[in-house]
TIKETI-772225 format. One record per residue (C-alpha): residue in one letter; z, x, y; residue number from 1. Coordinates in steps of 0.2 Angstrom, whole numbers, plus 5000, padded with zeros to 4 digits. Layout:
# residues N
SITE   residu     zz     xx     yy   num
SITE        A      Z      X      Y   NUM
...
# end
This chain:
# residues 257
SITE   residu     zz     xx     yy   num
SITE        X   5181   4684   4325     1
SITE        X   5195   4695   4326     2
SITE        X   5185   4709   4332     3
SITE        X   5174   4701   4345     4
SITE        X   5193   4696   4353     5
SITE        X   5198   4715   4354     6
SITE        X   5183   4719   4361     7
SITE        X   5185   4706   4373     8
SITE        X   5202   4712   4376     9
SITE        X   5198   4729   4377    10
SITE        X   5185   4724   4393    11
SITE        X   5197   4715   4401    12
SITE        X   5211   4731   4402    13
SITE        X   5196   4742   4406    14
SITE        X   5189   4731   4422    15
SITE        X   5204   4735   4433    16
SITE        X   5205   4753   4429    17
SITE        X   5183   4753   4434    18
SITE        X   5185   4742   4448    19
SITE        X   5197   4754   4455    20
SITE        X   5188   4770   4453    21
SITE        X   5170   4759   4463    22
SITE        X   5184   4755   4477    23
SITE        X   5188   4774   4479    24
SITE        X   5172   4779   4476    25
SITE        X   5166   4768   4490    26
SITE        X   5180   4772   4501    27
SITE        X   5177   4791   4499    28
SITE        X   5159   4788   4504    29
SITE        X   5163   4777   4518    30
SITE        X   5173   4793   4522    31
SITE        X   5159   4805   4520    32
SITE        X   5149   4796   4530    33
SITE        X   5160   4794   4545    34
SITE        X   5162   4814   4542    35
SITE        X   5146   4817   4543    36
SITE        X   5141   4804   4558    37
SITE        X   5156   4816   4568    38
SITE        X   5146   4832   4563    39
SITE        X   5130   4823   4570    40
SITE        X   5135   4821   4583    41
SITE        X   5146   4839   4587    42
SITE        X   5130   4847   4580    43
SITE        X   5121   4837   4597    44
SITE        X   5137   4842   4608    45
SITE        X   5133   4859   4605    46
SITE        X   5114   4858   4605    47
SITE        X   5117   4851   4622    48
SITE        X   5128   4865   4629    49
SITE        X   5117   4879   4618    50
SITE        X   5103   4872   4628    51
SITE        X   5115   4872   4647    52
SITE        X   5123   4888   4642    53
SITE        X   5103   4894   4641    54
SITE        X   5097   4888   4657    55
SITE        X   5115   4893   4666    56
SITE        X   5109   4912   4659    57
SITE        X   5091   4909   4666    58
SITE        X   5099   4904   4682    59
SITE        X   5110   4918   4681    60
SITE        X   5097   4932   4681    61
SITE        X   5090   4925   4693    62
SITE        X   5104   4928   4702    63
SITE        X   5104   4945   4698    64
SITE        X   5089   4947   4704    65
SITE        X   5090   4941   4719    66
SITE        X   5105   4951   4721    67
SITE        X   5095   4968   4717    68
SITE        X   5079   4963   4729    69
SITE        X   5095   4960   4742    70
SITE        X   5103   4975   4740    71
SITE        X   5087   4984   4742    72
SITE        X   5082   4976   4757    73
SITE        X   5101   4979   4764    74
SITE        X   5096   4999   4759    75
SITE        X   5079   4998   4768    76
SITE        X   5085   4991   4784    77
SITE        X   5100   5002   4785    78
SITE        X   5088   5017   4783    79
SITE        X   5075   5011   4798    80
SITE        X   5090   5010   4808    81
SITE        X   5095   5027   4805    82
SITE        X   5079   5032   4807    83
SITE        X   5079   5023   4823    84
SITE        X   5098   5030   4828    85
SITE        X   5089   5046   4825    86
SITE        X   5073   5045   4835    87
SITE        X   5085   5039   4849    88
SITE        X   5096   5054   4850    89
SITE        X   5082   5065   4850    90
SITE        X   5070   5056   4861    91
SITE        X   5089   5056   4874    92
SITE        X   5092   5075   4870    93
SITE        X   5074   5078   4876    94
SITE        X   5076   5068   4892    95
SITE        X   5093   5078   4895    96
SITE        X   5085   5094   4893    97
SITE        X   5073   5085   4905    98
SITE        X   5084   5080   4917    99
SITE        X   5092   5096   4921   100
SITE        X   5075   5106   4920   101
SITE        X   5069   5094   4935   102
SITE        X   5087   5095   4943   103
SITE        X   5086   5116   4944   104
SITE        X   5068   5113   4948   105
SITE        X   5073   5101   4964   106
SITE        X   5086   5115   4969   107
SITE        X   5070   5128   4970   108
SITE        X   5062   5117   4979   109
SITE        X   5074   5112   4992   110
SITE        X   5078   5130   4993   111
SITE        X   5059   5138   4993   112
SITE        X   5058   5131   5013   113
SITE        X   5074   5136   5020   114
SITE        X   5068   5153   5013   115
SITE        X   5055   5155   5020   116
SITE        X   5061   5151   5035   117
SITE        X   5074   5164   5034   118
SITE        X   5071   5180   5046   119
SITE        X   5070   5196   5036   120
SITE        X   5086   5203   5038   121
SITE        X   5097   5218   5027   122
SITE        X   5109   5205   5024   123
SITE        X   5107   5195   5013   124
SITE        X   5105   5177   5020   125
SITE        X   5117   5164   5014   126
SITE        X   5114   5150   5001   127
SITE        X   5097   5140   5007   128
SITE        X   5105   5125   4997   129
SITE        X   5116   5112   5006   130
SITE        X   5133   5110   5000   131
SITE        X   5132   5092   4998   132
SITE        X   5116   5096   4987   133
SITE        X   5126   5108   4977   134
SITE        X   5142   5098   4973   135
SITE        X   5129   5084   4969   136
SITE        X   5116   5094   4956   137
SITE        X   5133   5102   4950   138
SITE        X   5143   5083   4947   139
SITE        X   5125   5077   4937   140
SITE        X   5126   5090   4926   141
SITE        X   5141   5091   4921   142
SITE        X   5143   5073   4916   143
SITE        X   5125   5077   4907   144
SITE        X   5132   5090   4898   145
SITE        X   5146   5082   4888   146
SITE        X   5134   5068   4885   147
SITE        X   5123   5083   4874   148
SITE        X   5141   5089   4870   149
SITE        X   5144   5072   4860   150
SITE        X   5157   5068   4873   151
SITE        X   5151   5051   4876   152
SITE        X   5170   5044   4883   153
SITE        X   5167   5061   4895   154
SITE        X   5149   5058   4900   155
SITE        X   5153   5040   4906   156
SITE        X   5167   5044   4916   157
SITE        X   5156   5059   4923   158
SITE        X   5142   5048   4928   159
SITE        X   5151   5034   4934   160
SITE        X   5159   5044   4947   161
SITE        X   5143   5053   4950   162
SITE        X   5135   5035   4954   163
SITE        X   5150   5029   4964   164
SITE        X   5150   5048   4975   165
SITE        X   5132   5048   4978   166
SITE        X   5126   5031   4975   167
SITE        X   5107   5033   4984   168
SITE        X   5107   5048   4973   169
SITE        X   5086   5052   4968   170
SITE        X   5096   5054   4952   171
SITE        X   5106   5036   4952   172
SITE        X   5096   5029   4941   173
SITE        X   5094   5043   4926   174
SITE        X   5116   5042   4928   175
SITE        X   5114   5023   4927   176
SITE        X   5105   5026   4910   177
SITE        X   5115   5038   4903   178
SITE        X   5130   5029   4907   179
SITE        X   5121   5016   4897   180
SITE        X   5116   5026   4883   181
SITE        X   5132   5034   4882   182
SITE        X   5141   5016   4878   183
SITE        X   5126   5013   4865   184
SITE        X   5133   5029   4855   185
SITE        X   5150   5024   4855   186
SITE        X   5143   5009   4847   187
SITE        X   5148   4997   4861   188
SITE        X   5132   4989   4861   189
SITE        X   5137   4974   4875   190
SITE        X   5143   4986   4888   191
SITE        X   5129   4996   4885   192
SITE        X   5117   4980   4888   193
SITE        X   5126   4976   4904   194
SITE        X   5124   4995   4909   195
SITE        X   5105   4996   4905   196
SITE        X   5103   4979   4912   197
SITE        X   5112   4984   4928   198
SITE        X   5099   4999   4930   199
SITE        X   5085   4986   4929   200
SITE        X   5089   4974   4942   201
SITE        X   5095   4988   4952   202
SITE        X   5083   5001   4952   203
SITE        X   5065   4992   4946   204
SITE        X   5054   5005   4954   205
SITE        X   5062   5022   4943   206
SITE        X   5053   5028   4929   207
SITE        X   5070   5025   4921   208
SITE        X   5066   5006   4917   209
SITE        X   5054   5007   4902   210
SITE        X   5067   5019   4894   211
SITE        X   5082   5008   4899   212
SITE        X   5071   4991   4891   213
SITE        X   5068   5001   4876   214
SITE        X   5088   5004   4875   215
SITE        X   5092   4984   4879   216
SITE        X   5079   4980   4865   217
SITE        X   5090   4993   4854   218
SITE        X   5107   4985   4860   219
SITE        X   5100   4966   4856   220
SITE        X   5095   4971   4839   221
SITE        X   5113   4981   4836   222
SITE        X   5117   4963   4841   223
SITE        X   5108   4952   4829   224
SITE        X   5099   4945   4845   225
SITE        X   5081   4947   4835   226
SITE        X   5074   4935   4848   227
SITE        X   5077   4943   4863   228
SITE        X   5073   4960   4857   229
SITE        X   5056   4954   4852   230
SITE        X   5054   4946   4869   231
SITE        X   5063   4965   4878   232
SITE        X   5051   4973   4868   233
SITE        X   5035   4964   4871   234
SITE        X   5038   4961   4890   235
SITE        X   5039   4984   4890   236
SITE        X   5022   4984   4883   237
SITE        X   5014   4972   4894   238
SITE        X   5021   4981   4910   239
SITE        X   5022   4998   4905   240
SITE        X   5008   5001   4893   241
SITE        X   5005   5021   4889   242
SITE        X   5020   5026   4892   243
SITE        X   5031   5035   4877   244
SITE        X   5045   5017   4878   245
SITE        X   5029   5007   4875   246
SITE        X   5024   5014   4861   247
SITE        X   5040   5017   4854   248
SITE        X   5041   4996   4858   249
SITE        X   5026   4995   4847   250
SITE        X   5032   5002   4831   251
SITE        X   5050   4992   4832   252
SITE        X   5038   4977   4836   253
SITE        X   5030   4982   4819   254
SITE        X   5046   4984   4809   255
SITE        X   5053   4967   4817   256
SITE        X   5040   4957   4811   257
# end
């Protein structure tokens, strides 16, 4: 009897002391829990951006890309317009070289009559050349000198007063295209529009217009107006079909498209 009572006893101190470790037991789990329910759900936090951060990259190369294929295109363009600059200048230094051959071969010919005309004499006769003629030939090249001299500034200034001395000039509308073509060099691509354009409207029977549409078609381009160049360029192949301008206009027609 007396031991059954101290067992009884001894359960009864004990139940505290096990009920208490259960409680913490229980609460430490309920903590783990809740611990582990936040790792959840930072382990999906970071799922989620692992798989954002993995797309942002994709998008990002493709950026890069893009970047690279631009770049390269900038690099292309800028070399077909060197190119172009370059075909230009020496299609222009042909035509000056041209122009002055045709200007001492129009002084011959002016002269050749009178010359012939001139009695035999033991003196020698005078100049066959009108002086007007002379100071004329003589103000044309010298302005289209110093446009072969790089003087652009200079070869403006020459040819404008050229075209404001002698404005029915058979050489008018080569000085109105130089003038042009000399603004185009400087870079000044609008006032070399409205020079060119100018030699159009007002000498549309020379040989000149081809070459001068050709030289608007460059100055909308310099532009960025893609449209009206097209429209310049196909407009100089219609009409003037065969001649070195057209088929110049034909290529840059080609590199447009």
């Amino acid at each position: 009897m007396k031991l059954r009572i101290s067992l009884l006893l001894a359960l009864a101190l004990a139940q505290p002391a096990w009920a208490a470790d259960t409680a913490e037991l229980s609460r430490q789990m309920q903590a783990l829990q809740q611990h582990a329910s936040s790792l959840d759900a930072r382990l999906d936090k970071l799922e989620s951006a692992i798989q954002q951060n993995q797309n942002v990259l994709g998008l990002l190369q493709e950026i890069e890309a893009l970047k690279a294929e631009v770049a390269k295109m900038r690099g292309l363009t800028e070399v077909q317009a060197h190119q172009l600059d370059t075909l230009d200048k020496r299609q222009n230094d042909l035509y000056a070289d041209l122009d002055q051959r045709l200007g001492e071969l129009a002084k011959v010919a002016k002269a050749a009559p009178a010359a012939a005309a001139t009695p035999d004499t033991s003196v020698a006769p005078p100049s066959t050349t009108p002086p007007d003629t002379q100071a004329e030939s003589a103000a044309y090249e010298a302005a289209l000198k110093l446009f072969r001299a790089r003087d652009y500034a200079g070869a403006i200034a020459g040819f404008k007063a050229f075209l404001k001395t002698y404005p029915d000039s058979a050489l008018a509308p080569n000085a109105q295209y130089w003038v042009g073509y000399a603004y185009y060099s400087l870079k000044d691509y609008k006032a070399a529009l409205a020079q060119q354009q100018k030699l159009v409207v007002a000498y549309p029977d020379s040989a000149k217009v081809p070459d001068a549409l050709l030289n608007i078609a460059a100055n909308q381009i310099a532009l960025n107006k893609l449209a009206e160049a097209r429209k310049t360029l196909e407009g100089l192949v219609a009409k003037y079909p065969g001649t070195p301008a057209a088929t110049q206009a034909s290529r840059r027609l080609s590199a447009l498209k």
